[in-house]
VMD Tcl script that draws the C-alpha trace (Angstrom):
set ca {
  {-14.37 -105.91 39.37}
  {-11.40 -105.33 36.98}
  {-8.42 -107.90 37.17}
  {-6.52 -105.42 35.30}
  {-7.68 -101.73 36.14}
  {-6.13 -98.57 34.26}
  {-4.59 -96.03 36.34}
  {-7.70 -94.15 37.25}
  {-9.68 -97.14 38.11}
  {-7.20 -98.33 40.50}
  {-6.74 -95.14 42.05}
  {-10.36 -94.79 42.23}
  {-10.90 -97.94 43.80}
  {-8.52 -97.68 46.20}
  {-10.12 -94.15 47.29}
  {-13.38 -95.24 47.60}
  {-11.77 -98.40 50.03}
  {-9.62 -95.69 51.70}
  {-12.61 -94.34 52.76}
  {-15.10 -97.55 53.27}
  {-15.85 -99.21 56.70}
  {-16.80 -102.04 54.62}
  {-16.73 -103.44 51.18}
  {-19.48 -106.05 50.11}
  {-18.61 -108.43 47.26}
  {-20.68 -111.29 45.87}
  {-18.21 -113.86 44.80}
  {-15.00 -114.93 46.78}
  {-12.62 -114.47 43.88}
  {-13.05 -110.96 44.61}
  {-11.90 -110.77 48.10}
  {-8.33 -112.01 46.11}
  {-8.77 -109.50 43.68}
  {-9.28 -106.56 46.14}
  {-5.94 -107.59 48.39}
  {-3.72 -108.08 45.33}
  {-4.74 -105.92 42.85}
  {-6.83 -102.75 44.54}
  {-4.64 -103.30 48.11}
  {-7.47 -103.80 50.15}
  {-7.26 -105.40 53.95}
  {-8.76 -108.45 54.28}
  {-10.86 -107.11 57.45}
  {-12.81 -104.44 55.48}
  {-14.45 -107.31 53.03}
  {-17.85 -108.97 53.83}
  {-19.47 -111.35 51.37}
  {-23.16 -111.50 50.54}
  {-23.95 -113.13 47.66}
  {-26.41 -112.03 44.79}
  {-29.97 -112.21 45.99}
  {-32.65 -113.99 44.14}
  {-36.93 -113.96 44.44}
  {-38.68 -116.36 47.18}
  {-40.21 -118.46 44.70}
  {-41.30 -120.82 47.25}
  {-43.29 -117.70 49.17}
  {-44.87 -116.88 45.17}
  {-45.61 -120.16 44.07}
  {-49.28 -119.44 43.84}
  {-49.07 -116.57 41.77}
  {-47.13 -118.20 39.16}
  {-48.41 -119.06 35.93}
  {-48.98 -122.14 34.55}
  {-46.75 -123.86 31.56}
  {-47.07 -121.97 28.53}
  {-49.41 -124.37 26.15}
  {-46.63 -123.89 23.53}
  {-44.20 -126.01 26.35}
  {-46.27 -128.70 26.93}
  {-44.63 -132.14 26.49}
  {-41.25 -130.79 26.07}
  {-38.24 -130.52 27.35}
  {-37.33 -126.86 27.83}
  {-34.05 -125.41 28.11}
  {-33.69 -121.52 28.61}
  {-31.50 -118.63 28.55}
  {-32.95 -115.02 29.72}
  {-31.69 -111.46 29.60}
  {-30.20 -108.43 27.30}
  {-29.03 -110.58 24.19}
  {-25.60 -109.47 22.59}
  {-22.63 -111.42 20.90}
  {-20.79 -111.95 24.26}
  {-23.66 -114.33 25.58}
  {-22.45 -116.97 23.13}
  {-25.67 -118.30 22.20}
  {-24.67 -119.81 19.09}
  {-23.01 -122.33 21.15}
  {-26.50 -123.75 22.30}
  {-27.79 -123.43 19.08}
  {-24.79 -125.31 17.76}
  {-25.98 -128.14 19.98}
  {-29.02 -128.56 19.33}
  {-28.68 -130.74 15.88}
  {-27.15 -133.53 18.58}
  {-29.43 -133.32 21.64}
  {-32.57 -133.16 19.36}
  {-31.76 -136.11 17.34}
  {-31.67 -137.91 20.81}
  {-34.16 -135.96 22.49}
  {-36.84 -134.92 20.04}
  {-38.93 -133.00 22.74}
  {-36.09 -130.71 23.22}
  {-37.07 -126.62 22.93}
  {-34.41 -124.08 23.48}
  {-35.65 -120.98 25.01}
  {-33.73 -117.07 23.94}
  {-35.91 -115.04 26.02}
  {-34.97 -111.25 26.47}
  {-34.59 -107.84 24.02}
  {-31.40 -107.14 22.24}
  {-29.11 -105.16 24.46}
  {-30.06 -101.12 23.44}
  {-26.55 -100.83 23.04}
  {-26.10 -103.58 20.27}
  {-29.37 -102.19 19.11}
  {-27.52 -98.68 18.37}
  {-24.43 -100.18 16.62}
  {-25.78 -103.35 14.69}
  {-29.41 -103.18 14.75}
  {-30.75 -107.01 14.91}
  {-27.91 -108.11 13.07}
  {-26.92 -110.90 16.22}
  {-30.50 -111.62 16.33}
  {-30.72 -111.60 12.77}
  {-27.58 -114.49 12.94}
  {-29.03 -116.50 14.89}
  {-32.43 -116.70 13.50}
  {-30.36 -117.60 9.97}
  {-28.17 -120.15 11.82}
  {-30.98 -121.89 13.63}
  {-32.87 -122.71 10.30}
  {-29.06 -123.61 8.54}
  {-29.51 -126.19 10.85}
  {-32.90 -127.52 10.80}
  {-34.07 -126.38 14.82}
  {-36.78 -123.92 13.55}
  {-38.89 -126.10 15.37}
  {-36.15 -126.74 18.65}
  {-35.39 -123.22 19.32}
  {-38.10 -120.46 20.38}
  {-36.85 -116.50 20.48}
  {-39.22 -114.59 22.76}
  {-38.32 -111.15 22.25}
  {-39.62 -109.38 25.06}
  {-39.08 -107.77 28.17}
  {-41.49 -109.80 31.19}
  {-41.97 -108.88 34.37}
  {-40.54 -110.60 37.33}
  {-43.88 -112.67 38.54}
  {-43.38 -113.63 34.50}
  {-40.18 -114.27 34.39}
  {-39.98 -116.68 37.66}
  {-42.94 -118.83 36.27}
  {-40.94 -119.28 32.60}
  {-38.09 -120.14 35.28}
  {-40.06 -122.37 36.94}
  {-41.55 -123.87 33.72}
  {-37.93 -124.73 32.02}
  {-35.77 -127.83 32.84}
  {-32.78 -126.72 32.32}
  {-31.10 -123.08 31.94}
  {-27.64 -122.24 30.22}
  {-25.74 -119.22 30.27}
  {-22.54 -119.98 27.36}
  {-20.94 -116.44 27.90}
  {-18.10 -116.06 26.34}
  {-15.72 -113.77 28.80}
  {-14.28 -115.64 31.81}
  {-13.76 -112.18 34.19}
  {-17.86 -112.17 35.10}
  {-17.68 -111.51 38.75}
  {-21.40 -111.93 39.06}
  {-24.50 -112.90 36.91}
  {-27.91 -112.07 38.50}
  {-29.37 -114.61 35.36}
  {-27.57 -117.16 37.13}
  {-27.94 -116.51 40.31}
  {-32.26 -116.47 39.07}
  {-31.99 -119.86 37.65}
  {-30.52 -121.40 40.39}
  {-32.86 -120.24 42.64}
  {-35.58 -121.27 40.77}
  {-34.19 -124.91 41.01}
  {-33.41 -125.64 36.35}
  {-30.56 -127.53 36.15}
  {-28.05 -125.23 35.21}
  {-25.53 -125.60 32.58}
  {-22.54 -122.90 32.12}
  {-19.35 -121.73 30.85}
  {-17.04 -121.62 33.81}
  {-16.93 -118.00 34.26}
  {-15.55 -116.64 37.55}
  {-19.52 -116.83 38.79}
  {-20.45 -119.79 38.18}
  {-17.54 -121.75 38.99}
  {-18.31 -120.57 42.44}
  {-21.65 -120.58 42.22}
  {-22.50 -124.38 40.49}
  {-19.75 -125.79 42.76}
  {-20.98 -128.95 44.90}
  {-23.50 -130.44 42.42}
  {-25.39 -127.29 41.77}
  {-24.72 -126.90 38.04}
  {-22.70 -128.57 35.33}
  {-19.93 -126.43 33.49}
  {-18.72 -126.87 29.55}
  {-15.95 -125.16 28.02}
  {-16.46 -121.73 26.51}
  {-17.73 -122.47 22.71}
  {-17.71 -126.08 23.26}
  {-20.94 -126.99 21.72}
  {-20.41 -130.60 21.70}
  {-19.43 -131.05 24.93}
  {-22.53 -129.32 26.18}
  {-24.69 -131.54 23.77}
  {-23.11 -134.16 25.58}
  {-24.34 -133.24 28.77}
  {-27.38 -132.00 28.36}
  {-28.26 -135.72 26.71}
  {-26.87 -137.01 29.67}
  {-29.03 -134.99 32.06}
  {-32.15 -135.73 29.70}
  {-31.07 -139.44 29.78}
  {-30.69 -139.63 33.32}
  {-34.06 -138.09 34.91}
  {-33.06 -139.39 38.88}
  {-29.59 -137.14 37.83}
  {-31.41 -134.33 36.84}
  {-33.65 -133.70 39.49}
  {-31.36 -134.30 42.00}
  {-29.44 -131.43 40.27}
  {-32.70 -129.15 40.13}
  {-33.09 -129.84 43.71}
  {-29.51 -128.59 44.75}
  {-29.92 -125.99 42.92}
  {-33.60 -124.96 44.42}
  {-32.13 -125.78 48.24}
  {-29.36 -123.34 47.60}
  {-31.65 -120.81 46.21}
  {-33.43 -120.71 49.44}
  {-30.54 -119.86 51.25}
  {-29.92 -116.36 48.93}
  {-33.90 -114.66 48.97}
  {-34.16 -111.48 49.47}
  {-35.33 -111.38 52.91}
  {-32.42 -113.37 53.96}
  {-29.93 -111.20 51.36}
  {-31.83 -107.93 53.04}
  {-31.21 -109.84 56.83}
  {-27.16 -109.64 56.10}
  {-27.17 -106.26 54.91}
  {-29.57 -104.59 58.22}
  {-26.85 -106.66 59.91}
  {-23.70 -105.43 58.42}
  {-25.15 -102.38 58.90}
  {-25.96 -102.22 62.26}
  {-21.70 -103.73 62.81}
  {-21.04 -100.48 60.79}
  {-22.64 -98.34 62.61}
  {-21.41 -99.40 66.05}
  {-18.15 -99.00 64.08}
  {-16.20 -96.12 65.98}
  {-15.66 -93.44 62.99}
  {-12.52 -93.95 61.66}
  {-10.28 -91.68 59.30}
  {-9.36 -92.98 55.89}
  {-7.14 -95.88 55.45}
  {-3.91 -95.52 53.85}
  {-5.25 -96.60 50.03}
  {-5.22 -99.60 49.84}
  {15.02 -131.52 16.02}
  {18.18 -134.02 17.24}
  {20.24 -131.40 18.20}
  {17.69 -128.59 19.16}
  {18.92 -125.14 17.70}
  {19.25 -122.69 20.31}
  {18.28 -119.47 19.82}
  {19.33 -115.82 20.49}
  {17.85 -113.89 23.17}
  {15.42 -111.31 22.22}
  {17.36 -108.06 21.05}
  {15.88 -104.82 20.53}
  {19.14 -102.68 20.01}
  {18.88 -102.34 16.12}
  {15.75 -101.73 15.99}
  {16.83 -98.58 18.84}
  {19.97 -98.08 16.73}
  {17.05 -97.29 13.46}
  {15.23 -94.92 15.88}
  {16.08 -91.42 16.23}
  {13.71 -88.44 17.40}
  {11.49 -88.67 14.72}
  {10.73 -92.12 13.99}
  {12.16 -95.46 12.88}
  {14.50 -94.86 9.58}
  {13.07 -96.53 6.42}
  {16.62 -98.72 5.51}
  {20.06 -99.11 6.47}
  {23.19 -99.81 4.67}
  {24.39 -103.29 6.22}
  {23.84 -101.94 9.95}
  {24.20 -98.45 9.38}
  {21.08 -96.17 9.26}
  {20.67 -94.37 6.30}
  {19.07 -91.20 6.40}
  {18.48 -90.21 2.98}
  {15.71 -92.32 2.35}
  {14.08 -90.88 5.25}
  {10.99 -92.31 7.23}
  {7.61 -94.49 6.56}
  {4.19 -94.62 8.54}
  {4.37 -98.65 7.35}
  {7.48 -99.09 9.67}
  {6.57 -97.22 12.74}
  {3.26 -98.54 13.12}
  {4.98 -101.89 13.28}
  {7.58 -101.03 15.56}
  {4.66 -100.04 17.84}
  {3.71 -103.16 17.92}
  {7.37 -105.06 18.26}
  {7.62 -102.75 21.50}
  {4.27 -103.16 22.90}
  {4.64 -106.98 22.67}
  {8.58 -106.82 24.30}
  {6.49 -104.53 26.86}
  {4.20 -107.37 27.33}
  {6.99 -109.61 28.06}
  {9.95 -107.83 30.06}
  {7.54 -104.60 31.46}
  {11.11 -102.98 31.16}
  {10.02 -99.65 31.28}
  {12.85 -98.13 28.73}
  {10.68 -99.22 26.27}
  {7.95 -96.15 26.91}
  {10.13 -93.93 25.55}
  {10.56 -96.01 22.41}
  {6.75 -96.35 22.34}
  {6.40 -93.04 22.73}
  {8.71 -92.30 19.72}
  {6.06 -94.38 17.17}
  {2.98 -93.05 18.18}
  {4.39 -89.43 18.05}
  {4.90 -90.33 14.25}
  {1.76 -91.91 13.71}
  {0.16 -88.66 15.52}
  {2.25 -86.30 12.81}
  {1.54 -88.49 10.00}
  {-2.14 -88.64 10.81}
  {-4.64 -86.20 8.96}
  {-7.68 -83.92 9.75}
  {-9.90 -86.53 8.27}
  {-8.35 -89.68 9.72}
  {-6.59 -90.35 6.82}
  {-2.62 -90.83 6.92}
  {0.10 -89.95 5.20}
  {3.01 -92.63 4.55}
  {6.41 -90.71 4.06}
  {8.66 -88.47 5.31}
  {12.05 -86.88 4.62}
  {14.98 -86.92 6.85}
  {14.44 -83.28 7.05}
  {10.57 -83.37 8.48}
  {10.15 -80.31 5.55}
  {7.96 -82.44 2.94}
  {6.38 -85.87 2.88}
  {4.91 -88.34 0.03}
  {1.15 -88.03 -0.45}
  {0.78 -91.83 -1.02}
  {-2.34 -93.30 0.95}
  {-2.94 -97.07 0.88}
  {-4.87 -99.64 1.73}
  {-1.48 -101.04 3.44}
  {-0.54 -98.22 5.27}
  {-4.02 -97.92 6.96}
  {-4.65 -101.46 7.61}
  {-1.15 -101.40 9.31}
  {-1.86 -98.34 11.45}
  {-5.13 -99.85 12.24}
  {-3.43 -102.94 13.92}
  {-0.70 -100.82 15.46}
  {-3.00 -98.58 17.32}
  {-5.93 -101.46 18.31}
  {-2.72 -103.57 19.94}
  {-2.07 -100.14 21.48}
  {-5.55 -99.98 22.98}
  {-5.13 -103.27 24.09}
  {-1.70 -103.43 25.38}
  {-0.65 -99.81 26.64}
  {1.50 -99.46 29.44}
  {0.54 -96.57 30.55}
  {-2.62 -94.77 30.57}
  {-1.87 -91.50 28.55}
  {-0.58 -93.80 25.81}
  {-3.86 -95.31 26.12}
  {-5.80 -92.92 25.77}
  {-3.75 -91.19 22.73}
  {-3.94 -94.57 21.21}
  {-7.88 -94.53 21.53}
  {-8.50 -91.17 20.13}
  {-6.27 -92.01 17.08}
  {-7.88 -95.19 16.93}
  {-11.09 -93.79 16.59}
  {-10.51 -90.85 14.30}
  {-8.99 -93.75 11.70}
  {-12.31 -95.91 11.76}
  {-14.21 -93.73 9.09}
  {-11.30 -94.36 6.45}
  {-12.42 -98.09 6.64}
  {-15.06 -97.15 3.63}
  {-12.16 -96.76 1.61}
  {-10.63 -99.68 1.80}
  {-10.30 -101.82 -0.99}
  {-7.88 -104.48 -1.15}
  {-7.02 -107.94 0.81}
  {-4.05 -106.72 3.17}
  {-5.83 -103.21 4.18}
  {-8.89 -105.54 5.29}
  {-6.70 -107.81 6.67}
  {-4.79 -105.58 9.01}
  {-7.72 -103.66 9.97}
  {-9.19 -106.61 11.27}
  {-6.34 -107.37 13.45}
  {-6.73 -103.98 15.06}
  {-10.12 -104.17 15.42}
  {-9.54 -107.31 17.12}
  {-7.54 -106.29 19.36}
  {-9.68 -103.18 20.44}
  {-12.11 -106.15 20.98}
  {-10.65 -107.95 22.98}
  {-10.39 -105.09 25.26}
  {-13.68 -103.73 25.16}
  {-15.71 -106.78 24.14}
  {-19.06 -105.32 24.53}
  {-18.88 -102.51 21.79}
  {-20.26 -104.02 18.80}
  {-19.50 -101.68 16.49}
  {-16.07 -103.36 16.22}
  {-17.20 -106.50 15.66}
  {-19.73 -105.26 13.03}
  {-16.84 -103.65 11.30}
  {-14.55 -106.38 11.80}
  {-18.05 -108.52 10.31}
  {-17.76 -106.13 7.24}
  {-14.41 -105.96 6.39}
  {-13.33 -110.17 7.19}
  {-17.06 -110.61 4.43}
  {-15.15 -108.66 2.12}
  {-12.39 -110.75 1.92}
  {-14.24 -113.94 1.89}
  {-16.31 -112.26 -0.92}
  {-12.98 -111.31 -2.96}
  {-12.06 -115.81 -1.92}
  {-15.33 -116.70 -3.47}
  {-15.18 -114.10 -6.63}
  {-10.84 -115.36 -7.36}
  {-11.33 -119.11 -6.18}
  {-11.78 -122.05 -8.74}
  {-10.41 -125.08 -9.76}
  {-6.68 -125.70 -7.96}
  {-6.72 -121.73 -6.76}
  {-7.72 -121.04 -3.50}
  {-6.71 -117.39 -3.13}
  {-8.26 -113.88 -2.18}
  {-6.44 -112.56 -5.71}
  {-5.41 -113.82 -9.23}
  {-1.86 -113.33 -7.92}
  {0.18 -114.24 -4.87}
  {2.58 -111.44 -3.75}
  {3.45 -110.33 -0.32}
  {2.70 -110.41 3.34}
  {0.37 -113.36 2.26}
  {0.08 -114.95 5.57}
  {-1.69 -112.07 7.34}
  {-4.85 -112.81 4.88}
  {-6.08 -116.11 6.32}
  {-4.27 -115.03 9.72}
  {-7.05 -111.78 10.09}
  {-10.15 -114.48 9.10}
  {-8.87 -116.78 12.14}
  {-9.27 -113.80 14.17}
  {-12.38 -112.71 13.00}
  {-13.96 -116.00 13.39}
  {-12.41 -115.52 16.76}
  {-14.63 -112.41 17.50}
  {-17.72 -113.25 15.54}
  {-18.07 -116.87 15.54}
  {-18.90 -116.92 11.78}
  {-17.66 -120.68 10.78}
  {-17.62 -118.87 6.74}
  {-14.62 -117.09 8.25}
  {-12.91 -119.93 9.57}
  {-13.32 -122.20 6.14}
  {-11.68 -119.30 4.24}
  {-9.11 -119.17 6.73}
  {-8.41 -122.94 6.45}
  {-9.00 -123.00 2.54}
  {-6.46 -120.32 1.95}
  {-3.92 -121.72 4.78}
  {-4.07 -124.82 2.92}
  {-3.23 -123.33 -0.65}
  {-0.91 -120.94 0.89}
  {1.14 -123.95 2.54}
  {0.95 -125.69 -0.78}
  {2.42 -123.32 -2.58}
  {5.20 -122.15 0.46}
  {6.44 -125.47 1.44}
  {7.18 -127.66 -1.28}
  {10.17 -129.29 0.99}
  {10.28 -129.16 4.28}
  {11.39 -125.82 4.70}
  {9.57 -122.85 4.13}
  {10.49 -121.71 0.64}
  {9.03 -118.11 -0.23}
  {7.34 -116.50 -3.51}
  {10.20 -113.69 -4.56}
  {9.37 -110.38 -5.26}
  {10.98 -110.51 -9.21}
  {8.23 -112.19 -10.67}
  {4.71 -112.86 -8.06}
  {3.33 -115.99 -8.13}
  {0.25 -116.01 -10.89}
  {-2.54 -118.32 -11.41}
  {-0.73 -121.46 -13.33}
  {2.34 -120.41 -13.78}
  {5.67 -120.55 -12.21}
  {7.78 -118.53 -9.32}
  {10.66 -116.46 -8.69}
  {12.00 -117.79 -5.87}
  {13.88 -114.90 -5.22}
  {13.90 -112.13 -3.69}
  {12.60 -113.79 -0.49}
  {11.98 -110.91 2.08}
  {11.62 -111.21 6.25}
  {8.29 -109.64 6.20}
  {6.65 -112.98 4.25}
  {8.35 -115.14 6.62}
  {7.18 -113.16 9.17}
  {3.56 -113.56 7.98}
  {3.85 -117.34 8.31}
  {4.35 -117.29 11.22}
  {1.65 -115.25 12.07}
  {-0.70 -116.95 10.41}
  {0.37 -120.48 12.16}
  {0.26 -118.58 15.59}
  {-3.27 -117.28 14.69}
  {-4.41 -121.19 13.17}
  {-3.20 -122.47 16.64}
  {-5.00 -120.06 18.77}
  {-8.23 -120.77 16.77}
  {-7.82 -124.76 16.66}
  {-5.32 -125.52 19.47}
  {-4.68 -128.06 16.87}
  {-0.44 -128.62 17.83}
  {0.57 -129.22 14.17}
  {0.55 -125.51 13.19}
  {3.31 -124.64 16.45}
  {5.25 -126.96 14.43}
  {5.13 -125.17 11.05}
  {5.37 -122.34 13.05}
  {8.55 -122.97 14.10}
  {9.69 -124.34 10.75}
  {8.76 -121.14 9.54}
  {10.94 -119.46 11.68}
  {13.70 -121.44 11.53}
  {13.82 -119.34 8.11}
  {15.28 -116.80 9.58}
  {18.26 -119.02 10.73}
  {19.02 -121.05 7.58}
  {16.35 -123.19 6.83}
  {15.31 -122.02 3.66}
  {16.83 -121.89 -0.23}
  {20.37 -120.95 0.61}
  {20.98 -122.17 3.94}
  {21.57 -118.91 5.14}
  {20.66 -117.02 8.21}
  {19.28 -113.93 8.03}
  {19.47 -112.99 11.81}
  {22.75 -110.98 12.84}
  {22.85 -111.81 16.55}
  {26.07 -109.48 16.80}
  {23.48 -106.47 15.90}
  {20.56 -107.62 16.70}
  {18.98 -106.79 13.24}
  {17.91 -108.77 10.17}
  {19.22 -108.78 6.76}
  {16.88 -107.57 3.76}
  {16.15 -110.60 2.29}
  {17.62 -114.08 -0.07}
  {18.75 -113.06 -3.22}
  {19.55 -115.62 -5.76}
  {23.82 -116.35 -4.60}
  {23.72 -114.26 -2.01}
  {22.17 -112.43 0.94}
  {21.07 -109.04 0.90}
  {23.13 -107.84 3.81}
  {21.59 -104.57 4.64}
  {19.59 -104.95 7.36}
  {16.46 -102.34 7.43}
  {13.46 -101.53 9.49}
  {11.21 -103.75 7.58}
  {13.48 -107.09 7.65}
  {14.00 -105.94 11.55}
  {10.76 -105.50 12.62}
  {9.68 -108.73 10.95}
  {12.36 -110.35 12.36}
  {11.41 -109.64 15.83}
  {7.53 -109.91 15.30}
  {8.09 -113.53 14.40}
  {10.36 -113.94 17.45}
  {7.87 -112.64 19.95}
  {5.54 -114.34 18.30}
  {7.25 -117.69 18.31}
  {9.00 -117.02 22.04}
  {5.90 -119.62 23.52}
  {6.64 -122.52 22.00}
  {10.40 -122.27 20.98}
  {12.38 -124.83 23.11}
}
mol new
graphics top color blue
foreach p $ca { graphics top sphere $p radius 0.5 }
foreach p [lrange $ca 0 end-1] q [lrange $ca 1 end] { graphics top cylinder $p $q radius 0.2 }
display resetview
């Protein structure tokens, strides 16, 4: 059950309700999500729940206790294993339960999913097996990896204490592992997705926060503590089992049936700071006034477009983005055209071999043959926040197919910023399909590189991915944060931190953000230009602080974040803005005495990715 179905889906659903007497679901959120999203009347929607094994009835052909479980505590998790599960998140735990409960054996019981299998090989398994002796649990944690059979798989039920399920992804409508363990009365612990906040409601379950490995450390000691708490929780969860068996689950259905079928036949249904600054609205019309047929123009003379210097695949790919995120906020549908506009270049610019092409004349006749690392990383993220974020359908799908004819230029990347905006598109391609592990392997591959270029540069009072600091730095640790995000790997995160850290140190020296110029980068000990300041490093800064927040939730980074955006209005060397509210565009950058006043794509479309960016938290 899709909160947010594509166009097909929806009209697919609402067929198949068009021409249903009756639709079964097994959770109540659903009944919501069939009237408001898939239009479906209240009247055709019946609810039986999942249905589970008698184990009462097939107590005596259960096994015994595994001799390998006696005089433990057992705590299990069954079924097709794969990064979504989020069992790292137990394992994480289990330094602080064991230290309290000794006797304490986590269970992993089930294959790797054939999927993962196909894409990654063992390489979750593989992870976990590494991270459980990182932490000392080799003898706390027990992977069977095995299918069983069902008379097998209720007795290990039967056998285990407890039973956790940490997935990761809220929108699970149901979880037949769940709905097993309940039934066969563990104490259940769980992430509160949309199952089992329904289902371990009334003292049937306890639920932790997704990731939270502390917090479930905390109540799993508390459950182990408390022996009169846990059973009483086993028990709920055992009685309410018995009410969901098969034969009782098969009962509703003969019933619903029979209702059906006494049903007259109907025809189908119709388908179903003191003084806080205050700041400028969000303004798309230079960015529109930059745009012609063809693409976004490269620069502008003050606000005037300037054709001679033509186009660049760097620009449009970000003005995909700018769009797709005002698209995200307004749903003003104007902006499809303008979408429309930057994919059609990306499309032209794009190769046989997935490769791209960067620039192109005013008069479409001849264009640059200038790969780079930049260009594809850039398209990368442009098309994966397309994937994620399309309006429409057909953009979808022309987004996915150039997506995926890209990926095998990903070999070829070799330097910090074409990792680091790959990884940004492959997140977001994640995050939209966050089963397909060949993503996250990539993004696994390319987010190692970088920390391997960290380890290989960093020493001493350097903390950087190269021996010098130039441009768009803030994207670097920004892309770990987001990769630590997908995978989970805590390396990713340190590198992120480590190189926020030195970053910071070396871009805010007073309490505004003060930039490394483009006359002279910023080299292992030595000194800075501090001008030319450009938008697009400003911009960066504020993407990384965005992408530090949504990793920590720690509140200090909105606050940078917004001091890093102030930049754009005067807080920064000159006390000059940058932002030209009566065009709606952003000047090229701080020059030593002056402001560069011409106001090009580049300077724009940083402009308004930090604005979107920052639109959350700005007062």
């Amino acid at each position: 059950m899709l909160e947010k179905p594509g166009f097909h889906q929806l009209e697919v659903m609402k067929k198949i309700a068009g021409y249903s007497s009756r639709i079964v679901i097994m959770n109540g959120l659903a009944i919501r999500l069939l009237t408001d999203v898939y239009q479906v009347p209240v009247a055709k929607i019946i609810r039986i729940q999942h249905g589970v094994p008698d184990f009462e009835a097939a107590v005596s052909k259960l096994s015994p206790r595994p001799e390998a479980w006696v005089n433990r505590k057992i705590m299990l998790t069954f079924g097709l294993i794969g990064r979504s599960k989020g069992i790292e998140t137990v394992i994480r735990a289990m330094p602080q339960i064991a230290e309290k409960h000794p006797e304490i054996l986590y269970v992993v019981l089930g294959k790797t999913h054939p999927h993962v299998v196909r894409y990654a090989g063992e390489e979750y398994r593989e992870y976990l097996m590494k991270l459980t002796n990182d932490l000392g649990m080799t003898d706390h944690v027990q992977f069977m990896d095995q299918y069983t059979s069902e008379i097998e798989l209720m007795s290990l039920l039967k056998a285990a204490d407890l039973y956790v399920t940490p997935y990761l992804n809220k929108a699970q409508i149901t979880s037949g592992t769940l709905s097993y363990a309940v039934s066969g009365g563990c104490a259940v612990l769980s992430t509160p997705y949309w199952h089992a906040e329904e289902l371990l409601a009334e003292n049937r379950g306890v639920l932790f926060g997704f990731g939270n490995s502390p917090e479930l450390a905390t109540h799993v000691i508390h459950l182990l503590d408390n022996p009169k708490e846990l059973n009483k929780l086993q028990q709920n969860a055992f009685n309410y089992g018995k009410t969901i068996t098969w034969p009782l689950i098969g009962y509703a259905y003969v019933s619903l049936f029979s209702q059906v079928i006494a049903l007259q036949k109907l025809p189908p249904t119709t388908p179903l700071k003191d003084q806080q600054r205050q700041y400028p609205e969000i303004d798309l019309s230079h960015l529109k006034r930059m745009t012609d047929d063809t693409g976004l123009l490269q620069h502008a003379r003050s606000c005037v477009p300037h054709y001679k210097t033509g186009y660049c695949l760097d620009d449009n790919a970000r003005a995909l983005i700018v769009s797709l995120m005002e698209w995200n906020r307004t749903h003003d549908r104007k902006l499809i055209r303008q979408i429309n506009k930057y994919l059609a270049y990306i499309n032209f610019m794009q190769q046989k071999d997935g490769s791209y092409k960067n620039y192109l004349t005013f008069s479409r006749l001849a264009f640059e043959d200038d790969h780079s690392d930049d260009t594809l990383g850039r398209t990368i993220w442009a098309l994966g926040y397309l994937v994620r974020h399309a309006p429409v359908d057909a953009l979808f799908y022309a987004g996915l197919e150039l997506f995926n004819q890209s990926l095998p230029q990903l070999e070829k990347l070799r330097y910090a910023r074409g990792y680091a905006n790959s990884i940004l598109g492959l997140y977001h391609y994640s995050k939209r399909f966050p089963d397909q592990e060949k993503m996250l392997h990539l993004s696994n591959q390319l987010a190692t590189h970088l920390c391997e270029q960290f380890k290989r540069i960093s020493h001493g009072n350097w903390h950087w991915f190269e021996e010098t600091i130039t441009y768009d730095n803030g994207m670097i640790p920004a892309s770990l944060y987001k990769a630590y995000q997908l995978t989970g790997n805590r390396e990713f995160f340190e590198v992120a931190e480590k190189s926020r850290e030195f970053l910071e140190l070396k871009c805010f020296p007073n309490a505004w953000l003060s930039l490394v110029g483009n006359r002279r980068w910023l080299m292992m000990d030595a000194d800075y230009e501090l001008f030319a300041q450009q938008p697009i490093d400003a911009m960066a800064m504020v993407y990384m602080y965005a992408s530090a927040y949504d990793a920590t939730g720690n509140i200090a980074h909105i606050q940078k974040l917004i001091t890093a955006f102030d930049w754009f209005f005067g807080e920064n060397d000159l006390n000059l803005p940058l932002y030209d509210p009566t065009t709606g565009g952003c000047m090229d950058g701080i020059e030593e005495f002056c402001i560069n006043r011409n106001q090009g794509a580049e300077s724009t479309i940083s402009y308004l990715l930090a604005r979107l960016l920052a639109e959350p938290f700005l007062p």
